[in-house]
C-alpha positions in Angstrom: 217.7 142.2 -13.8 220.8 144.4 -13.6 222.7 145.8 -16.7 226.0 148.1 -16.5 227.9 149.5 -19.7 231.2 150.8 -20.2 233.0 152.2 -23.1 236.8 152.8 -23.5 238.9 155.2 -26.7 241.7 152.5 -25.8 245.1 153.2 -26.9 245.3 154.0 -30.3 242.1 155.2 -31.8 242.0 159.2 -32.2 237.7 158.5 -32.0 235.4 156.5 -29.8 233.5 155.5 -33.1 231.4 152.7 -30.8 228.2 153.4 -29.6 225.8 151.6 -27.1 222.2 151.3 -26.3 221.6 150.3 -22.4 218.2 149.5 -21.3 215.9 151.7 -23.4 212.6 149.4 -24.3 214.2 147.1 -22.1 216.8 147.2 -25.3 220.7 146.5 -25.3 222.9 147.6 -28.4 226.4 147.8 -28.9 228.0 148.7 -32.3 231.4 149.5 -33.7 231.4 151.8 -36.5 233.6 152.0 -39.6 234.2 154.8 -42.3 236.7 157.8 -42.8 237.3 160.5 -40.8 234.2 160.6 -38.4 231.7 158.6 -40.8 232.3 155.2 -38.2 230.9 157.2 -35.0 228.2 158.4 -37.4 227.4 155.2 -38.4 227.2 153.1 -34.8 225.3 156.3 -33.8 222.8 156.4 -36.5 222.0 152.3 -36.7 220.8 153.0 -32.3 219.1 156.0 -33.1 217.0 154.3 -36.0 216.6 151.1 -34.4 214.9 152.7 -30.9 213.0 155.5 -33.7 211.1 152.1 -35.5 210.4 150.3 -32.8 208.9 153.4 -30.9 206.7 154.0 -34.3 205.9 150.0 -34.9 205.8 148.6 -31.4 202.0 148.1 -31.5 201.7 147.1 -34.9 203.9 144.0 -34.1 202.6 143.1 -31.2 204.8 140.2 -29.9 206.2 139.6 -33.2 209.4 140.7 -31.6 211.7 138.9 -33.7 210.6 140.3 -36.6 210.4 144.2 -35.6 214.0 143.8 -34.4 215.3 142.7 -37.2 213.1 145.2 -39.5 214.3 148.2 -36.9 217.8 146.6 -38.7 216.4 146.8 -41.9 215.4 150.5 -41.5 218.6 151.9 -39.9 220.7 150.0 -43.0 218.6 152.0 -45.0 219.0 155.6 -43.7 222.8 154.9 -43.1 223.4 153.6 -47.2 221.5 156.8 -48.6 223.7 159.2 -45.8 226.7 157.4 -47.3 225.3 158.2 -50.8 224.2 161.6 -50.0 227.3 163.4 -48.6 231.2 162.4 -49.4 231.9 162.8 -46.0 230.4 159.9 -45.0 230.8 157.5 -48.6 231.4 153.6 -47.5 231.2 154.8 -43.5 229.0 151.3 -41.6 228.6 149.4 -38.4 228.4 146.2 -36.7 225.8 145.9 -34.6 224.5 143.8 -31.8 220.6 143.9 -30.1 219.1 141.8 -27.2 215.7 142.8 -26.4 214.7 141.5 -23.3 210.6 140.2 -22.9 209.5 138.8 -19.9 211.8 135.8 -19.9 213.3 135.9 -23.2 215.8 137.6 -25.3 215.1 138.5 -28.8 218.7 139.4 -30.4 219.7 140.7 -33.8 223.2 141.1 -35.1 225.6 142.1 -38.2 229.5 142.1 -38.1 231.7 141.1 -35.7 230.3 142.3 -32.5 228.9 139.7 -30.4 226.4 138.6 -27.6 227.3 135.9 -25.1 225.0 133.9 -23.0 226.8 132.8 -19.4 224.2 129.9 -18.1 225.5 127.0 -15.8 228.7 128.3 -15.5 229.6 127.6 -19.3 229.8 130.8 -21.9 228.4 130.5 -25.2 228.5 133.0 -28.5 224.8 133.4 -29.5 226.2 135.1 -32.4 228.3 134.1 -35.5 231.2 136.5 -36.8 230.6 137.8 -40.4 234.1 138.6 -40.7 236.5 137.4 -43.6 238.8 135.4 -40.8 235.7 133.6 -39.3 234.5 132.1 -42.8 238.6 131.2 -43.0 238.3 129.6 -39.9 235.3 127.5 -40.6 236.9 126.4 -44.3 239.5 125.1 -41.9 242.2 127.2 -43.3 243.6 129.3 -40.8 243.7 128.1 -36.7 241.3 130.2 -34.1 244.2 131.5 -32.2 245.8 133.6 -35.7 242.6 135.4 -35.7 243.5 138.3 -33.3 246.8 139.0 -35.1 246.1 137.7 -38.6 246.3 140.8 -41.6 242.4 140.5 -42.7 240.9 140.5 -38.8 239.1 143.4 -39.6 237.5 142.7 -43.1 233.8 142.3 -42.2 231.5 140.7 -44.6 228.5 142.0 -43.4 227.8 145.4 -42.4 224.8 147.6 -41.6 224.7 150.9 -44.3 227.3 149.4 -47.0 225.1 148.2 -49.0 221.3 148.7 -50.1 220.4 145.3 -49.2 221.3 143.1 -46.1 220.9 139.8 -43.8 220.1 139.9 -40.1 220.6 136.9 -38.4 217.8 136.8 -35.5 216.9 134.3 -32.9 215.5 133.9 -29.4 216.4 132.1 -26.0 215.1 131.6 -22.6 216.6 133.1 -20.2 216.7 131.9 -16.3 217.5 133.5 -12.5 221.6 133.3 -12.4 222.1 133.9 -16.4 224.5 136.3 -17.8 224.0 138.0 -21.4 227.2 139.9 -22.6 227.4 142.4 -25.6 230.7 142.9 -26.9 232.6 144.6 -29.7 235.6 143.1 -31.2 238.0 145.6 -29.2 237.4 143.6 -26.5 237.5 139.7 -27.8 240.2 139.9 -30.1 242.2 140.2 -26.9 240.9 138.5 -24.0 239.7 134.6 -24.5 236.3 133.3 -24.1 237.6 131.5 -20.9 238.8 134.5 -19.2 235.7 136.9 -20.0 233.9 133.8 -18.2 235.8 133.8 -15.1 235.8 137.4 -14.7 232.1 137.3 -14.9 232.1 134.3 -12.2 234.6 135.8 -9.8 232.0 139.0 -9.2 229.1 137.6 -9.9 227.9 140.6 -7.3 229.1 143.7 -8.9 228.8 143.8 -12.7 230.3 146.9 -13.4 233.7 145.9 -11.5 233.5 143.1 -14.8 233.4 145.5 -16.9 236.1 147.2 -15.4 238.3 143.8 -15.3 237.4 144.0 -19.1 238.9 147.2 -19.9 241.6 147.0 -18.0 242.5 143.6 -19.4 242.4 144.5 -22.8 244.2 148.3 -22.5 247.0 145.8 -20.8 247.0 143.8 -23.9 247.5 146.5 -26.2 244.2 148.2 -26.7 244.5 148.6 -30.1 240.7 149.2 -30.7 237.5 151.0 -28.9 236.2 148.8 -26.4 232.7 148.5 -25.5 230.7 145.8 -23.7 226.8 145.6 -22.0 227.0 143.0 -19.3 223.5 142.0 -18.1 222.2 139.7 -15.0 219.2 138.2 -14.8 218.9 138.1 -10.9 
């Protein structure tokens, strides 16, 4: 298994306010913070630091209930990032998106809040593991707006679900096989609102071999198309 990450300001952020996790407990994290004037680097900071802290003090108390510690690293992280919101003005309403595989033998374990998402490439078709919890995706699904006004509509970047807004919180969770010649790809949104499911696909395909020269492809793409947002992405083979 090979894993490469890259992170980008883009063009018109003043702050890098994503943060990434890359192979830590065989762990992979991206997240894409939100908040005033710091408070969103703070936030995707925070929700890795606390997610790696839990598992590191739980991992042998839910032995391979893997599932279930991911999601309650979540859990935890939400909670120290709500009462640092609470605590100090600085930091009121700041959150994150975020987005964890955990690779185990031959299976991912993911979590995920927001927007982010995780990809699986398998037989040369890529899938989102993941479901948007963003005001324009429950839009979409009501039928009332089309999937190509999403990158440009007003309300792209209302979330409605975040880790550290608020006390309590869903994680979705789930777990997939994953085989020789797979690709698992962590994304935030600076990335996908500007390049197409199809052509983070073929990048992928074209260089199979070198991994980081996707990632490249990736950043270049999107700065080309306006890079109007951090870009971040973990792009993992399973060789």
């Amino acid at each position: 298994m090979l894993a490469y990450a890259k992170s980008d300001i883009g063009l018109s952020r003043k702050t890098n306010e994503d943060n990434f996790e890359c192979g830590a407990f065989n762990l992979y994290i991206v997240a894409d913070g939100m908040g005033g004037h710091l408070a969103g680097e703070v936030a995707s900071s925070l929700v890795i630091k606390e997610i790696k802290n839990y598992i590191n003090s739980h991992i042998h108390t839910y032995v391979e209930d893997y599932g279930e510690l991911l999601k309650l690293s979540i859990l935890y992280a939400n909670d120290i990032i709500y009462n640092k919101s609470l605590a100090d003005p600085l930091y009121k309403g700041m959150g994150t998106t975020v987005s964890a595989v955990w690779f185990i033998d031959n299976k991912i374990f993911w979590a995920h809040v927001g927007d982010s998402r995780i990809y699986l490439l398998k037989d040369g078709n890529l899938g989102q593991i993941t479901k948007d919890h963003s005001l324009v995706n429950d839009l979409l699904e009501k039928g009332e707006i089309e999937k190509e006004s999403i990158p440009t509509h007003p309300l792209r970047n209302m979330l409605t679900r975040a880790v550290g807004v608020n006390e309590d919180l869903e994680v979705d969770t789930g777990y997939m096989k994953v085989n020789q010649g797979n690709y698992v790809l962590l994304t935030t949104d600076g990335l996908t609102n500007l390049i197409s499911d199809d052509e983070l696909k073929d990048i992928i395909l074209t260089n199979q071999c070198n991994l980081s020269k996707s990632l490249d492809i990736f950043i270049e793409k999107a700065i080309a198309a306006g890079g109007e947002d951090n870009i971040t992405a973990i792009l993992i083979g399973v060789f």
